[in-house]
PDB file of N, CA, C, O and CB in Angstrom:
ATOM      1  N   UNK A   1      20.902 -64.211  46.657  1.00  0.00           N
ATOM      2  CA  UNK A   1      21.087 -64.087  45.225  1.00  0.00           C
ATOM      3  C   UNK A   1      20.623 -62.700  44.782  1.00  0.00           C
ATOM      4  O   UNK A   1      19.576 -62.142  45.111  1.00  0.00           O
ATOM      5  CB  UNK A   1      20.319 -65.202  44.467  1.00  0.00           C
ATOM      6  N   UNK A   2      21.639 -62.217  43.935  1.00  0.00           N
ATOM      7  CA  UNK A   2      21.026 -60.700  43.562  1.00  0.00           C
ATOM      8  C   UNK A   2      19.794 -60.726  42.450  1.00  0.00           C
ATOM      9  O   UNK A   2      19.569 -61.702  41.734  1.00  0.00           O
ATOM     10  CB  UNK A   2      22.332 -59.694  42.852  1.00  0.00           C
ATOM     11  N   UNK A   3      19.012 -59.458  42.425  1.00  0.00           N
ATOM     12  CA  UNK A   3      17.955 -59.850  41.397  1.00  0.00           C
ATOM     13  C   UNK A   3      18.215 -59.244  39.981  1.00  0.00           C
ATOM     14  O   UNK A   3      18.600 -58.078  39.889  1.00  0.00           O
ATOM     15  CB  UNK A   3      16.527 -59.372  41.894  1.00  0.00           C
ATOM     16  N   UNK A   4      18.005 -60.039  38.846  1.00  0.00           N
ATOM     17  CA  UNK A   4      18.595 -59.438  37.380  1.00  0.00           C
ATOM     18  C   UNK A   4      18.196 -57.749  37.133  1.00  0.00           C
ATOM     19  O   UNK A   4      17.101 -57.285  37.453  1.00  0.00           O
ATOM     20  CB  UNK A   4      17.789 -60.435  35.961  1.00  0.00           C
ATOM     21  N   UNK A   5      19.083 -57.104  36.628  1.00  0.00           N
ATOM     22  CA  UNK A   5      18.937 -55.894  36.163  1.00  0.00           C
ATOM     23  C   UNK A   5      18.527 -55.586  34.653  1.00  0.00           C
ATOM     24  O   UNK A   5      19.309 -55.498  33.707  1.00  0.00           O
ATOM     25  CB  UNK A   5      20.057 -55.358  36.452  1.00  0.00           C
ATOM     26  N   UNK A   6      17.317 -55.457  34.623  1.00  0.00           N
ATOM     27  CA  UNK A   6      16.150 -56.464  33.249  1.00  0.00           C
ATOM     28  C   UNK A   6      16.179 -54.639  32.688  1.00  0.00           C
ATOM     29  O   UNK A   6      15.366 -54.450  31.782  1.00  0.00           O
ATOM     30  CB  UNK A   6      13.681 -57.618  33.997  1.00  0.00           C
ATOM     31  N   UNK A   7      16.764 -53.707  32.994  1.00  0.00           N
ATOM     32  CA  UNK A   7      16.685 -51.864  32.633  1.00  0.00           C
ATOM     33  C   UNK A   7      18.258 -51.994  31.526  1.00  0.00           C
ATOM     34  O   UNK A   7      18.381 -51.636  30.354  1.00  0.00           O
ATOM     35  CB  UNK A   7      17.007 -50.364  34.709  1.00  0.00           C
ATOM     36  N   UNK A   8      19.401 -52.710  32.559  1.00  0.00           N
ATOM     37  CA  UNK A   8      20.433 -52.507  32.039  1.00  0.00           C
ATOM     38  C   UNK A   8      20.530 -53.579  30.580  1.00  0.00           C
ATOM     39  O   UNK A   8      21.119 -53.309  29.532  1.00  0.00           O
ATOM     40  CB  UNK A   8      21.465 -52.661  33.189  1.00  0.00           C
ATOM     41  N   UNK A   9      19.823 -54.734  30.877  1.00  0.00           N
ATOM     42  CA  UNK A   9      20.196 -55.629  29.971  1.00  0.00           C
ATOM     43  C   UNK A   9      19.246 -55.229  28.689  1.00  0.00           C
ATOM     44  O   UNK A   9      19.364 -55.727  27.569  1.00  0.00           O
ATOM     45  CB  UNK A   9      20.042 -57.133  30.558  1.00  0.00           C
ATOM     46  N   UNK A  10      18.312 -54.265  29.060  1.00  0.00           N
ATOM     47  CA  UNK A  10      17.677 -53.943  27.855  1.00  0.00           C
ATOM     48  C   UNK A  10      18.159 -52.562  26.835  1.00  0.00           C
ATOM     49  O   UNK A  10      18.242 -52.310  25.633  1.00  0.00           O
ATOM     50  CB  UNK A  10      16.277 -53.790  28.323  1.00  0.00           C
ATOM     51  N   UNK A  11      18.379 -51.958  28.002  1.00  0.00           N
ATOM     52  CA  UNK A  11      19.696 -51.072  27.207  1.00  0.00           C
ATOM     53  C   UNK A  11      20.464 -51.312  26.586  1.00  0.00           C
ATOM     54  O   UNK A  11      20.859 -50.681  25.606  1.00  0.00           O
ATOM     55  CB  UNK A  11      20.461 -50.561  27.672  1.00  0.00           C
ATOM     56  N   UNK A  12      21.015 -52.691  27.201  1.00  0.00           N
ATOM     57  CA  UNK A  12      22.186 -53.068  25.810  1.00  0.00           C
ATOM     58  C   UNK A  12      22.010 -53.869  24.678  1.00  0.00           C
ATOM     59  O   UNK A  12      22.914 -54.116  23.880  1.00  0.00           O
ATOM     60  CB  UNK A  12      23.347 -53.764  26.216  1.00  0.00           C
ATOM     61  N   UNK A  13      20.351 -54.461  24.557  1.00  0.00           N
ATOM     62  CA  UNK A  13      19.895 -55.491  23.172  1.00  0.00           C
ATOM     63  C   UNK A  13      19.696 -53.716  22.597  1.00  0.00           C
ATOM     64  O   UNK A  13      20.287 -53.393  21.567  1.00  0.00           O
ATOM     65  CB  UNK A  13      17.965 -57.042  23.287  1.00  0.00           C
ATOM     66  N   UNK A  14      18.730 -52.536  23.446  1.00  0.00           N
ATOM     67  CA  UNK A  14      18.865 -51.709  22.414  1.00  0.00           C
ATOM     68  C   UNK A  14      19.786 -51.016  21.859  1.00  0.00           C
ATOM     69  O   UNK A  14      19.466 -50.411  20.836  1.00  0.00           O
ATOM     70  CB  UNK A  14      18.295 -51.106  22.516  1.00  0.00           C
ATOM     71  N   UNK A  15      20.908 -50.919  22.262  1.00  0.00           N
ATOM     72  CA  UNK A  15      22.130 -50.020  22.075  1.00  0.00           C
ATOM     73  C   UNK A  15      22.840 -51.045  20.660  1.00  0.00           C
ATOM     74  O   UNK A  15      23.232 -50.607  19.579  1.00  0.00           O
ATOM     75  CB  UNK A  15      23.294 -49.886  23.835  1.00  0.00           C
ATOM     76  N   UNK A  16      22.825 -52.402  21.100  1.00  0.00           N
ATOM     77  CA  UNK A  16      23.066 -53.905  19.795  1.00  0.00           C
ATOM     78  C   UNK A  16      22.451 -53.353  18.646  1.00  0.00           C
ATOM     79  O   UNK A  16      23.054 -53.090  17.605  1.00  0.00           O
ATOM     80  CB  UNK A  16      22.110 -55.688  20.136  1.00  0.00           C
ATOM     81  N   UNK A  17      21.155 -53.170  18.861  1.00  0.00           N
ATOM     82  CA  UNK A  17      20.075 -52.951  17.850  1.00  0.00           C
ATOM     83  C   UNK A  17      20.526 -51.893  16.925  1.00  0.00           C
ATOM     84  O   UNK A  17      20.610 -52.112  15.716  1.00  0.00           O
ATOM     85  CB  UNK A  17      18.713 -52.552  18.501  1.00  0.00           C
ATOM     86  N   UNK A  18      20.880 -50.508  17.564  1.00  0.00           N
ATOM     87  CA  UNK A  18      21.149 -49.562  17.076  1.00  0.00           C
ATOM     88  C   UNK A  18      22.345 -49.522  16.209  1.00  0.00           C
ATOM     89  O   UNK A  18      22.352 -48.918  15.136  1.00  0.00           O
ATOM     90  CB  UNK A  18      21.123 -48.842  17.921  1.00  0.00           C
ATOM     91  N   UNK A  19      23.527 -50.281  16.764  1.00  0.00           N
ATOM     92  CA  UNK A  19      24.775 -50.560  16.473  1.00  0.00           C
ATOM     93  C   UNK A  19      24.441 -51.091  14.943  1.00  0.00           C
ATOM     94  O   UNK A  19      24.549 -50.416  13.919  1.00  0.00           O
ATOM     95  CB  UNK A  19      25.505 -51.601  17.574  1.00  0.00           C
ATOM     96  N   UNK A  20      24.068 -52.280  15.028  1.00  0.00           N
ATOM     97  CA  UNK A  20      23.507 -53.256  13.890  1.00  0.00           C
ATOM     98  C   UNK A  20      22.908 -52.445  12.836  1.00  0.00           C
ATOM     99  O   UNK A  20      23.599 -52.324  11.824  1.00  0.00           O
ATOM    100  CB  UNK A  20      22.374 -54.301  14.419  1.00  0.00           C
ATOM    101  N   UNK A  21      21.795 -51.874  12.851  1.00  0.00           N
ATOM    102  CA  UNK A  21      20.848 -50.837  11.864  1.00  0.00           C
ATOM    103  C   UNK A  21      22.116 -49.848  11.524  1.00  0.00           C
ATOM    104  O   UNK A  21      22.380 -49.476  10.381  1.00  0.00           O
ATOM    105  CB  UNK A  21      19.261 -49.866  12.798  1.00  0.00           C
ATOM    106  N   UNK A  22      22.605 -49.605  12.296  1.00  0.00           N
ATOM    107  CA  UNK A  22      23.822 -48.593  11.363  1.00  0.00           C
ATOM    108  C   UNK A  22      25.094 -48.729  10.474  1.00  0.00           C
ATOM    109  O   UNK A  22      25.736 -48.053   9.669  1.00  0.00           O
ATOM    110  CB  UNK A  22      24.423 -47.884  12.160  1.00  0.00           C
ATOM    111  N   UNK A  23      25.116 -49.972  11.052  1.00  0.00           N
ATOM    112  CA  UNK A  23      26.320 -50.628  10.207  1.00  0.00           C
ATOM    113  C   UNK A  23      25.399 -51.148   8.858  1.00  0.00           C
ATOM    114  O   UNK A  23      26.137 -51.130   7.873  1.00  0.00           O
ATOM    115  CB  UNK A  23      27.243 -52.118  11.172  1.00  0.00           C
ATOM    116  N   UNK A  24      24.141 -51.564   8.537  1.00  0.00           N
ATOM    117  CA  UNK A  24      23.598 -52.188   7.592  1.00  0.00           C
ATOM    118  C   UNK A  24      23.082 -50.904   6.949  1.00  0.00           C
ATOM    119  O   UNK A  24      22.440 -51.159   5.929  1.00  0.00           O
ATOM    120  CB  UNK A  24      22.626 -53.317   7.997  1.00  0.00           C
ATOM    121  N   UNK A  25      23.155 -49.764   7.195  1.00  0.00           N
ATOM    122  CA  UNK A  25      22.957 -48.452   6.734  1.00  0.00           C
ATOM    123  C   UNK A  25      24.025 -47.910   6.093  1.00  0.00           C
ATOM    124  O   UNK A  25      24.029 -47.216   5.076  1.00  0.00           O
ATOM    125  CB  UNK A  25      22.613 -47.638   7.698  1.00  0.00           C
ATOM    126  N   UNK A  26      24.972 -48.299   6.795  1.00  0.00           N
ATOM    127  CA  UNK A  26      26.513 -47.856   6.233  1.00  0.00           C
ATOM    128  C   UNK A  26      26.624 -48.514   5.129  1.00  0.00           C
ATOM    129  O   UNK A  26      27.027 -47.932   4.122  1.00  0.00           O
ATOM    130  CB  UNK A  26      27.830 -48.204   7.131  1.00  0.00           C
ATOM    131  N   UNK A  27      26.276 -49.904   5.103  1.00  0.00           N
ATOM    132  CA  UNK A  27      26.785 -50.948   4.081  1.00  0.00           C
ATOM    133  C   UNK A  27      26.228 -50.451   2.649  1.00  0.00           C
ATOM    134  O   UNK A  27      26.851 -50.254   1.606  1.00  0.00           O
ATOM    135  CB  UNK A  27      26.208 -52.567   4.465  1.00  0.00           C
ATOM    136  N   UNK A  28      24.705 -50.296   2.965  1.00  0.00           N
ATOM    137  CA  UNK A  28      23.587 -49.870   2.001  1.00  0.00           C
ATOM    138  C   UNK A  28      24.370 -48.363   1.510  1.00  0.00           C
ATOM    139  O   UNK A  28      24.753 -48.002   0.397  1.00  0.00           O
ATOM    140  CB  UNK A  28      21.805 -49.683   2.895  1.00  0.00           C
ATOM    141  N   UNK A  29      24.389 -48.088   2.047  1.00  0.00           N
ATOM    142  CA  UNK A  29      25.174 -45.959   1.140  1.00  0.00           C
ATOM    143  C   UNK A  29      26.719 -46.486   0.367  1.00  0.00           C
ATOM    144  O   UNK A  29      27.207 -46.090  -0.692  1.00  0.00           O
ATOM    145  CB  UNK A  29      26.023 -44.002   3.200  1.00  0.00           C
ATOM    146  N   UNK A  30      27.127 -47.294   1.130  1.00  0.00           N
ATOM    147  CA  UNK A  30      28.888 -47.885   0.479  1.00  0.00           C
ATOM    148  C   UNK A  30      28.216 -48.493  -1.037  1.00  0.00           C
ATOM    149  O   UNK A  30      28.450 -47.893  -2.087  1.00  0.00           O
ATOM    150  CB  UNK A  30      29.959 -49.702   1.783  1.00  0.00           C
ATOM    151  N   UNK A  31      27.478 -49.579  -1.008  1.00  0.00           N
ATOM    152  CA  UNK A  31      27.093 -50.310  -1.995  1.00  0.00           C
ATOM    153  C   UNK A  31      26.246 -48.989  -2.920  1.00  0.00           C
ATOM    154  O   UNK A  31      26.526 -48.734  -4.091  1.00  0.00           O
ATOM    155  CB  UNK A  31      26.179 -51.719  -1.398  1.00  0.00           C
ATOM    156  N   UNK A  32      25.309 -48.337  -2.211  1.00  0.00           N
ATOM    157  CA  UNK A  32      24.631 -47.453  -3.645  1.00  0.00           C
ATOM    158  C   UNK A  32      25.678 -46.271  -3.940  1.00  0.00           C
ATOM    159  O   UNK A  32      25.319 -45.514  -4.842  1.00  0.00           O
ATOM    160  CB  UNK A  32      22.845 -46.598  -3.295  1.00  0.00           C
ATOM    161  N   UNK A  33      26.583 -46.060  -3.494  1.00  0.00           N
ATOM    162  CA  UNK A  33      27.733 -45.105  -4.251  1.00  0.00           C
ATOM    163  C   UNK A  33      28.267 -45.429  -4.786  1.00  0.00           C
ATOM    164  O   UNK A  33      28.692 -44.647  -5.637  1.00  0.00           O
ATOM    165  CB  UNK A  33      28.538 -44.510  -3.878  1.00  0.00           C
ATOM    166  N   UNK A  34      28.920 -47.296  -4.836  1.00  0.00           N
ATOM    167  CA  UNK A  34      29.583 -47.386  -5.788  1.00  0.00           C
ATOM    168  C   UNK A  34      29.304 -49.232  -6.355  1.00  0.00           C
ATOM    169  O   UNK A  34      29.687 -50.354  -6.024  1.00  0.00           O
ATOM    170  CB  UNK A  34      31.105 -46.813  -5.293  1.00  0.00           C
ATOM    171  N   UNK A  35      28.505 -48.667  -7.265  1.00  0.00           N
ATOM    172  CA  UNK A  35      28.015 -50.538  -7.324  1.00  0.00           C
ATOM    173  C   UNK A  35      29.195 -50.726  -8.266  1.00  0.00           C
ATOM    174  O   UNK A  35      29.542 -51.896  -8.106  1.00  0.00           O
ATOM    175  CB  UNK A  35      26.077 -51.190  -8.189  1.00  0.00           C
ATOM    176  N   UNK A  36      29.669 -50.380  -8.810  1.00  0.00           N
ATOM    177  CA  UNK A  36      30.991 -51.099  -9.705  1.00  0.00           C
ATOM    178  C   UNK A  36      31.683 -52.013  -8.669  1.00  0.00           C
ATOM    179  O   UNK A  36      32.007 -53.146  -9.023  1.00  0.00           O
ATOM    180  CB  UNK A  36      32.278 -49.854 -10.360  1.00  0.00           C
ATOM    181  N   UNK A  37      31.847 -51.734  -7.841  1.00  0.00           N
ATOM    182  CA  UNK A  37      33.107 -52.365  -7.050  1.00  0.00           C
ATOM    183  C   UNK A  37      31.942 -53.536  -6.423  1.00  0.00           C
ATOM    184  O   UNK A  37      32.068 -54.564  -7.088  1.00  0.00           O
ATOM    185  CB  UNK A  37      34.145 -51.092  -5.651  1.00  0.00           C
ATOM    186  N   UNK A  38      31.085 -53.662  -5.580  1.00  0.00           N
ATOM    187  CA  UNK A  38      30.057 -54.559  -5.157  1.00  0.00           C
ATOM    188  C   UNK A  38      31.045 -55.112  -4.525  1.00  0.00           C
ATOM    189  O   UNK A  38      32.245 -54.853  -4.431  1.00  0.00           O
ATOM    190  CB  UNK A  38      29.132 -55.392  -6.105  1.00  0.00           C
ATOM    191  N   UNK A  39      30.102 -56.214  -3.949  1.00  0.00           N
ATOM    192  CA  UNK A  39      30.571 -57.098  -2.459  1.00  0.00           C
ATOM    193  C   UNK A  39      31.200 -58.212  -3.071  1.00  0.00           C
ATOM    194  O   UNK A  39      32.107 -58.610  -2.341  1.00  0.00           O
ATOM    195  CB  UNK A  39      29.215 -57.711  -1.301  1.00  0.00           C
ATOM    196  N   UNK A  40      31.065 -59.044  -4.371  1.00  0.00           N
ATOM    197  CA  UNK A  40      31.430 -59.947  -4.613  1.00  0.00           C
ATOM    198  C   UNK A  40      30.489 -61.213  -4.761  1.00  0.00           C
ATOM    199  O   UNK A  40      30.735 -62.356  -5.145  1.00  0.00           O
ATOM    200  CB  UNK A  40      32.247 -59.939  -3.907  1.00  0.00           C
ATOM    201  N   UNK A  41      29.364 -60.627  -4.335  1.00  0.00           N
ATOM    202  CA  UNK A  41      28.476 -61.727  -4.389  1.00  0.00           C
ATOM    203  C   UNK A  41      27.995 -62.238  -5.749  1.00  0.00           C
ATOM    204  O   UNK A  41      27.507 -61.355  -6.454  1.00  0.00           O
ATOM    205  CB  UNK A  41      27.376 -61.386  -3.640  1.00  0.00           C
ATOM    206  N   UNK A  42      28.026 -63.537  -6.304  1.00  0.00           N
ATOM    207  CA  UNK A  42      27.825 -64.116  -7.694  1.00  0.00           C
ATOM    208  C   UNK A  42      28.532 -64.077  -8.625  1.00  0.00           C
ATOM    209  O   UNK A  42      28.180 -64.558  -9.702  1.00  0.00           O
ATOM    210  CB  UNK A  42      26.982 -63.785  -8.214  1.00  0.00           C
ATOM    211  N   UNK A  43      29.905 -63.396  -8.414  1.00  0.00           N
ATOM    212  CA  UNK A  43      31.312 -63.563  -9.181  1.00  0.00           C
ATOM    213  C   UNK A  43      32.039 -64.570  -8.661  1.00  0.00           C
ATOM    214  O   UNK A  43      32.720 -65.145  -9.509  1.00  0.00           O
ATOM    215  CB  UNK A  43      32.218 -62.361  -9.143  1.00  0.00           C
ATOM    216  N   UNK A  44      32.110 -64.885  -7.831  1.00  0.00           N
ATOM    217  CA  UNK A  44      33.095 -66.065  -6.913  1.00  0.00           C
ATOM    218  C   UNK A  44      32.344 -66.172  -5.714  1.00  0.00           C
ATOM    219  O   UNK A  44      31.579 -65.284  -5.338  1.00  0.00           O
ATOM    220  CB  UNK A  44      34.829 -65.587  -6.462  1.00  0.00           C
ATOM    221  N   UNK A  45      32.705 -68.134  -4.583  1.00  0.00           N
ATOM    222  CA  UNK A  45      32.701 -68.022  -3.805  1.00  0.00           C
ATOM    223  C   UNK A  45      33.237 -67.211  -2.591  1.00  0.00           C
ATOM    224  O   UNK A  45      34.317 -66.626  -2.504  1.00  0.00           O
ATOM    225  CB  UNK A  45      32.697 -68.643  -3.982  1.00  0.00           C
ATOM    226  N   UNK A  46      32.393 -67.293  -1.815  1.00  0.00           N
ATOM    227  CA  UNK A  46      32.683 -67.124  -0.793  1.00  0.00           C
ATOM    228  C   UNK A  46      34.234 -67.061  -0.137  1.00  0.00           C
ATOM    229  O   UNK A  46      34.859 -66.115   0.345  1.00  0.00           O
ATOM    230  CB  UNK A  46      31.981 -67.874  -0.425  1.00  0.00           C
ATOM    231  N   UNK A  47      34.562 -68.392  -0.315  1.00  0.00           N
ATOM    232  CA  UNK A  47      36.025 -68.697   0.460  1.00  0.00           C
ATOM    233  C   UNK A  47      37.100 -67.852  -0.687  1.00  0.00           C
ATOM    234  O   UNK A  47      38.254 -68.076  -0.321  1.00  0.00           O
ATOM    235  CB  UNK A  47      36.453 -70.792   0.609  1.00  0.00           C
ATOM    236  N   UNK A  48      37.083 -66.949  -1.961  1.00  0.00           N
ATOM    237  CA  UNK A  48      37.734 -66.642  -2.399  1.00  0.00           C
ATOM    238  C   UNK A  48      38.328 -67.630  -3.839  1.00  0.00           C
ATOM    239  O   UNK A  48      38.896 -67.033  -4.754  1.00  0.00           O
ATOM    240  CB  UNK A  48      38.292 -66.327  -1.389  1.00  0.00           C
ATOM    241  N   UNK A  49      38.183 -68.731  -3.886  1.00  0.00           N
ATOM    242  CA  UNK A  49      38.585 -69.685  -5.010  1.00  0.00           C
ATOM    243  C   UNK A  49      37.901 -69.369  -5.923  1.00  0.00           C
ATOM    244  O   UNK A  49      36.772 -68.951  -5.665  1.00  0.00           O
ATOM    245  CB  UNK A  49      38.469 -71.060  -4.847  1.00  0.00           C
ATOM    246  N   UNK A  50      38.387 -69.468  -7.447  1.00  0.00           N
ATOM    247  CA  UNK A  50      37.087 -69.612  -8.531  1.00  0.00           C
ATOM    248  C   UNK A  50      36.898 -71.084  -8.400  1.00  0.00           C
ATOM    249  O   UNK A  50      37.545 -72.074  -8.058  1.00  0.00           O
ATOM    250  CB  UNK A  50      37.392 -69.117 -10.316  1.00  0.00           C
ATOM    251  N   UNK A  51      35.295 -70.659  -8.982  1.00  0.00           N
ATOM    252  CA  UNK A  51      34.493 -72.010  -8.945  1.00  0.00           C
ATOM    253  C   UNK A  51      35.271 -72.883 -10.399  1.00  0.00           C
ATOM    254  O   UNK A  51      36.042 -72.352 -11.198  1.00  0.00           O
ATOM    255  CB  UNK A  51      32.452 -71.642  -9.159  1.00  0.00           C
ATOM    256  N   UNK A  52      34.822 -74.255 -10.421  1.00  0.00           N
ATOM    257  CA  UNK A  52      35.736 -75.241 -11.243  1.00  0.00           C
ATOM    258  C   UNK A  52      34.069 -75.542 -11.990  1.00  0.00           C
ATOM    259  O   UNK A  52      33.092 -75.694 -11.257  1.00  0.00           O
ATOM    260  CB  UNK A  52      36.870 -76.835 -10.187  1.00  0.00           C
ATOM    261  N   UNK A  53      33.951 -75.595 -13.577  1.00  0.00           N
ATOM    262  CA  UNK A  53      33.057 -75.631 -14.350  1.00  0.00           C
ATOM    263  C   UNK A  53      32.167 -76.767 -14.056  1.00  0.00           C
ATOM    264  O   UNK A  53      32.933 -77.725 -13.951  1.00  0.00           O
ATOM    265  CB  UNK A  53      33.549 -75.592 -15.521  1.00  0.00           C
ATOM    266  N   UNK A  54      30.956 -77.177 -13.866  1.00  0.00           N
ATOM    267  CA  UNK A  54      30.714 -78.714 -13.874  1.00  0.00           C
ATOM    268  C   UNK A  54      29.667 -78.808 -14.871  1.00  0.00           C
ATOM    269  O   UNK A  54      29.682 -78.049 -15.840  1.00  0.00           O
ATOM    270  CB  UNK A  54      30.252 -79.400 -12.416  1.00  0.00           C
ATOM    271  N   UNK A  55      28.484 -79.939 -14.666  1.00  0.00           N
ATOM    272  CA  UNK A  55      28.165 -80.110 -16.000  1.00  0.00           C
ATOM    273  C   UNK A  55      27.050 -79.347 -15.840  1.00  0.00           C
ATOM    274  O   UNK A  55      26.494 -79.076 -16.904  1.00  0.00           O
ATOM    275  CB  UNK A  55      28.009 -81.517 -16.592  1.00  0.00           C
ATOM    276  N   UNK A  56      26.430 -78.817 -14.637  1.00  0.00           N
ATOM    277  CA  UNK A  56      25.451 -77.635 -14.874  1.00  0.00           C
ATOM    278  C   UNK A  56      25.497 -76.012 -15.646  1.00  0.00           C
ATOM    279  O   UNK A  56      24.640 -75.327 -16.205  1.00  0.00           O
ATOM    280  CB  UNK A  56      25.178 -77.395 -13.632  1.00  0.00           C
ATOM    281  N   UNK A  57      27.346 -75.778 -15.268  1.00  0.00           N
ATOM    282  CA  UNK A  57      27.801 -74.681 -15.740  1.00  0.00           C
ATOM    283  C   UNK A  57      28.115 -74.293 -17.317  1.00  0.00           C
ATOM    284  O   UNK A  57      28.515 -73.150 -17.540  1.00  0.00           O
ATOM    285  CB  UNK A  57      28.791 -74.600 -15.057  1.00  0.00           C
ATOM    286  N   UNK A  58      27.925 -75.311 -18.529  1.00  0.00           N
ATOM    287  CA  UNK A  58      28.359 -75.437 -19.356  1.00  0.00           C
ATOM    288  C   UNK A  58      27.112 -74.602 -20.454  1.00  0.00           C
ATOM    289  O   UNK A  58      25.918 -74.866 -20.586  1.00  0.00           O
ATOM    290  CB  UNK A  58      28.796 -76.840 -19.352  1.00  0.00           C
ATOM    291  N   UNK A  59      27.854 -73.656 -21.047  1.00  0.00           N
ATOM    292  CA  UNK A  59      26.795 -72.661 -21.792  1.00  0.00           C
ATOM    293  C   UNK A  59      26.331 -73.685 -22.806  1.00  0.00           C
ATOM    294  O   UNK A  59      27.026 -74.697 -22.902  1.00  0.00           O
ATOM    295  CB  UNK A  59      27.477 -71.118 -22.569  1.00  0.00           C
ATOM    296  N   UNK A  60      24.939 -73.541 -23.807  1.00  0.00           N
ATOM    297  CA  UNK A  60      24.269 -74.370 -24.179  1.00  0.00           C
ATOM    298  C   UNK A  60      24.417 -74.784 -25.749  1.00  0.00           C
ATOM    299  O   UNK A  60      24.084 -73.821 -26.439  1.00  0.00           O
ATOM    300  CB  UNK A  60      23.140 -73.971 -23.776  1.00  0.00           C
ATOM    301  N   UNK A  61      24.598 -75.303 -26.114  1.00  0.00           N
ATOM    302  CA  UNK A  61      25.400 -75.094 -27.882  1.00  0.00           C
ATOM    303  C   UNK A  61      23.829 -73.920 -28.555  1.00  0.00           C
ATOM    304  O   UNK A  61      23.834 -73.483 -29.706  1.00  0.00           O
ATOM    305  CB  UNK A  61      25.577 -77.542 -29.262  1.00  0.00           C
TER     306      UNK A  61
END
């Protein structure tokens, strides 16, 4: 049985790591250049549908 290569496999959680931190770096400079446009979060779900009113949603007389 060969023995694990514990150099290579750590190279690549760090190379993951690096990958990851840069894309969430990218995201962060996209979002503070242009918050008008934003991700969408708390205007609509997720799946794209508008939400349907229920009896929590109803503004208060």
């Amino acid at each position: 049985m060969a023995k694990p290569n514990y150099s290579f496999e750590k190279r690549q959680r760090e190379l993951a790591k690096k990958k990851k931190k840069e894309e969430k770096l990218k995201e962060k400079e996209l979002r503070k250049t242009s918050p008008g446009s934003g991700d969408g979060q708390g205007d609509e779900p997720a799946d794209g549908e508008p939400q349907e009113a229920g009896a929590g949603d109803q503004p208060a007389p």
